[in-house]
Kinemage of the C-alpha trace (Angstrom):
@kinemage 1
@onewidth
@group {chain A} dominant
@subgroup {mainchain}
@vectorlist {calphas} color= white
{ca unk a 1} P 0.000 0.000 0.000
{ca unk a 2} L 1.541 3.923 -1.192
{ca unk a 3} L 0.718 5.578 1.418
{ca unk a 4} L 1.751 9.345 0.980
{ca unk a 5} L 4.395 11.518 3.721
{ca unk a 6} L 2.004 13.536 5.595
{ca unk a 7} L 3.793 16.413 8.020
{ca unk a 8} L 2.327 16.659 11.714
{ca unk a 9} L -0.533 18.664 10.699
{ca unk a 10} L -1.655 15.777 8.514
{ca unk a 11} L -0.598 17.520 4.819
{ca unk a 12} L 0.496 15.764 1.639
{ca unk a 13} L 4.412 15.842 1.894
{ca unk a 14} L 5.465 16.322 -2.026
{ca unk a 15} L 8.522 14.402 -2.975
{ca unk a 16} L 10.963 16.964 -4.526
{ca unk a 17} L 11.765 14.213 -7.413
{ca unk a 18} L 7.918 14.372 -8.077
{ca unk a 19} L 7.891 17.923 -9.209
{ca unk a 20} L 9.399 19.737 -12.586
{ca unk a 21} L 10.541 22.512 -10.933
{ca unk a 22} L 12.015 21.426 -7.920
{ca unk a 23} L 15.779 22.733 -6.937
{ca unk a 24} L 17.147 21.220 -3.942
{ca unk a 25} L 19.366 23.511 -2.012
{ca unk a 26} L 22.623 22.543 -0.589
{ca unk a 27} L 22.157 21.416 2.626
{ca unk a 28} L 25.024 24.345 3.568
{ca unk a 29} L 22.788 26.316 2.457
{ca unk a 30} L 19.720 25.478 4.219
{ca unk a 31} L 21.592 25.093 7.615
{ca unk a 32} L 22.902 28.798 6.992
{ca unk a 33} L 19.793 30.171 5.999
{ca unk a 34} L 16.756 28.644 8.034
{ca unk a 35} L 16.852 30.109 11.551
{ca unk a 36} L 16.739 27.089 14.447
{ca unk a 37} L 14.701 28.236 15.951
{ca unk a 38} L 11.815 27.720 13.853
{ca unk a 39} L 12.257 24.363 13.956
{ca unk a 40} L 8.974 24.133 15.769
{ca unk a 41} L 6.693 25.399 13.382
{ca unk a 42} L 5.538 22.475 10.753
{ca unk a 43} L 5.717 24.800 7.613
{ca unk a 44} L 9.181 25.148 8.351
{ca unk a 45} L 9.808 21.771 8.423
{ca unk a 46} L 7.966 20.596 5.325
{ca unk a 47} L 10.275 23.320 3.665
{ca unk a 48} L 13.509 22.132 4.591
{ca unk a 49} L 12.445 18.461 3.773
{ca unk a 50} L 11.316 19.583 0.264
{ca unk a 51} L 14.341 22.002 -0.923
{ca unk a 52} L 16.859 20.615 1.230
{ca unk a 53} L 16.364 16.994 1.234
{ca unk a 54} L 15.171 14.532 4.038
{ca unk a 55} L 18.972 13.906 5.850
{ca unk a 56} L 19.566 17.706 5.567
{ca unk a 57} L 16.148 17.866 8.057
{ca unk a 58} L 17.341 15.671 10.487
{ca unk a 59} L 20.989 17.301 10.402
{ca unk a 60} L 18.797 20.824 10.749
{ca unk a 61} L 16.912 18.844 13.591
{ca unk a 62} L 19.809 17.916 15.819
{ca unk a 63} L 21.403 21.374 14.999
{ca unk a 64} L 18.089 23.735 16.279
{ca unk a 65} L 18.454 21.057 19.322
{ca unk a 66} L 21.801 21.412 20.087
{ca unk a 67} L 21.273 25.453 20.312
{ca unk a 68} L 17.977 25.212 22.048
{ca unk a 69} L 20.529 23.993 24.902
């Protein structure tokens, strides 16, 4: 069964490699340029996993963790 991502709000997660136009961003980038602390907010996260790639999240994850501390 295909079931599709879905972020915590229950959304469709689209799959960059599903999409014409999709650019993925370094994940430099994306760890640069996305503030940590908005790693609460779902949006956020659903953008980073899009452009940046689902490893770059959980790098961005442990990174808005580490200066929560």
């Amino acid at each position: 069964m295909d079931t599709p991502h879905r972020n915590p709000a229950g959304a469709k997660v689209a799959q960059c490699a599903d999409e014409d136009a999709c650019t993925v961003v370094s994940c430099a980038v994306c760890l640069k340029e996305i503030p940590a602390d908005a790693a609460r907010l779902s949006d956020t996260q659903d953008y980073v996993h899009h452009f940046c790639g689902l490893d770059c999240l959980e790098t961005w994850r442990k990174q808005a963790a580490t200066r929560a501390r």
